[in-house]
C-alpha positions as CSV (number, residue, x, y, z in Angstrom):
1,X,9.8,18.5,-15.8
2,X,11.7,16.8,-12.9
3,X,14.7,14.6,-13.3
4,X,13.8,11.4,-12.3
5,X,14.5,7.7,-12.4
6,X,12.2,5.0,-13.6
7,X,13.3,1.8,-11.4
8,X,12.1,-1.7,-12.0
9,X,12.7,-4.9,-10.4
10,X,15.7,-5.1,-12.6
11,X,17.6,-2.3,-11.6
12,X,16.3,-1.3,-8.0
13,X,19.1,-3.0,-7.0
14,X,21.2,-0.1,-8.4
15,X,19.3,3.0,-8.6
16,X,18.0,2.5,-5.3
17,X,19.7,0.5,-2.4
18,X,23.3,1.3,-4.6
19,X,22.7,5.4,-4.8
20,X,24.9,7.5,-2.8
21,X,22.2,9.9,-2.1
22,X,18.5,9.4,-0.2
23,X,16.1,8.0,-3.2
24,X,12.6,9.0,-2.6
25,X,10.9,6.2,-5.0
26,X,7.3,6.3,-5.8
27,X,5.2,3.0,-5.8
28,X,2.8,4.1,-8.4
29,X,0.5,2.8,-11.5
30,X,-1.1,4.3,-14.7
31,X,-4.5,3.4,-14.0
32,X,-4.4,5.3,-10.1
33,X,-5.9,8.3,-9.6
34,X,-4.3,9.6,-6.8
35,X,-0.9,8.7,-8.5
36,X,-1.6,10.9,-11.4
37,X,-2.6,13.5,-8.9
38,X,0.6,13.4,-6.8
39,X,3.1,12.9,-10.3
40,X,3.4,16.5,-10.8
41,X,3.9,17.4,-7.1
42,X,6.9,14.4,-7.2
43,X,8.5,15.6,-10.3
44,X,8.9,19.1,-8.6
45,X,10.5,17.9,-5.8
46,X,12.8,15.9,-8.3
47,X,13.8,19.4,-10.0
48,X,13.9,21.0,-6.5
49,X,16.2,19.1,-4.5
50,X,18.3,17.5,-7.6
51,X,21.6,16.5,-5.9
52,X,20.2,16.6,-2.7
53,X,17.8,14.0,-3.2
54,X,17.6,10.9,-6.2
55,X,13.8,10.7,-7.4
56,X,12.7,7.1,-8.8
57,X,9.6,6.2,-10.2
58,X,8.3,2.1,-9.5
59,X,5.4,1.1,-11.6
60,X,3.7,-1.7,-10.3
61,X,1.6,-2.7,-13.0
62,X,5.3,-3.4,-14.6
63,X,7.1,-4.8,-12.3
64,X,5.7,-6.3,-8.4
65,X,8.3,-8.2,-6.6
66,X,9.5,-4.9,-5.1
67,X,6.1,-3.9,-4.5
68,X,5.6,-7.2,-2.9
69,X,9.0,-7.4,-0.7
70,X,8.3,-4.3,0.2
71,X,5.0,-4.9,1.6
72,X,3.4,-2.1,-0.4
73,X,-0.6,-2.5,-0.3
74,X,-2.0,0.7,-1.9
75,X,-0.6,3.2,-4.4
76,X,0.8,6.0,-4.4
77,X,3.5,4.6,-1.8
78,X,6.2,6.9,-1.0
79,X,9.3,5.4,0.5
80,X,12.4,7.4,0.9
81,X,15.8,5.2,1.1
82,X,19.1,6.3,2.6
83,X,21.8,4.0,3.0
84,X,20.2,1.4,1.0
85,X,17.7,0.8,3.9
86,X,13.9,2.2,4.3
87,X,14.1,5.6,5.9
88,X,9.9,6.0,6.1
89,X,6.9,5.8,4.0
90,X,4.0,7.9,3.2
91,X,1.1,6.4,1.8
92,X,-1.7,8.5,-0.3
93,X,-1.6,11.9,-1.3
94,X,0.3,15.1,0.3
95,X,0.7,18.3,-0.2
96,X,4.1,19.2,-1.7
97,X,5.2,21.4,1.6
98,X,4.2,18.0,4.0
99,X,5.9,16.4,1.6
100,X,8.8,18.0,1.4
101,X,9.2,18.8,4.8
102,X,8.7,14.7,5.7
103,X,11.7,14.5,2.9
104,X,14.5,17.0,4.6
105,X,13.7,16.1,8.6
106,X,14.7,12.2,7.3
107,X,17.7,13.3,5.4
108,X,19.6,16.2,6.8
């Protein structure tokens, strides 16, 4: 299994907008299909391009003020942070190649 983070409103602050490295976070919830889908593919990456990349995990059904600054609509929502700031977003499922290619041509 990938190493990843689980972020909430209480500690997005941190994990995310704080980390050193890019954080690809993932807007998700349990009762999504397409979310459950794409979790594998996310958790790969996580294992894949661990120091490279920080992995974080947003449930909505806990937590939605994120979700909500963020303007996220529909789940899965991808965004990928650098900096603390919104890099891009992908919304809906990918394969793990698009996916990973979308990830390296925003962070290298």
């Amino acid at each position: 299994m990938g190493k990843y983070v689980e972020v909430s409103d209480e500690n997005f602050q941190n994990e995310v907008l704080g980390s050193d490295l890019p954080v690809l976070v993932d807007f998700w919830a349990p009762w999504c299909a397409p979310c459950r889908m794409i979790a594998p593919t996310i958790e790969e990456i996580a294992a894949d391009m661990e120091g490279k990349l920080k992995v974080a995990k947003y449930n909505t059904e806990e937590s939605s003020s994120i979700a909500m600054e963020k303007q996220v609509v529909s789940i899965p929502t991808l965004i990928l942070f650098k900096d603390g700031k919104e890099v891009d977003r992908i919304i809906g499922l990918m394969p793990k190649q698009k996916l990973v290619d979308f990830i390296e041509s925003k962070i290298n």
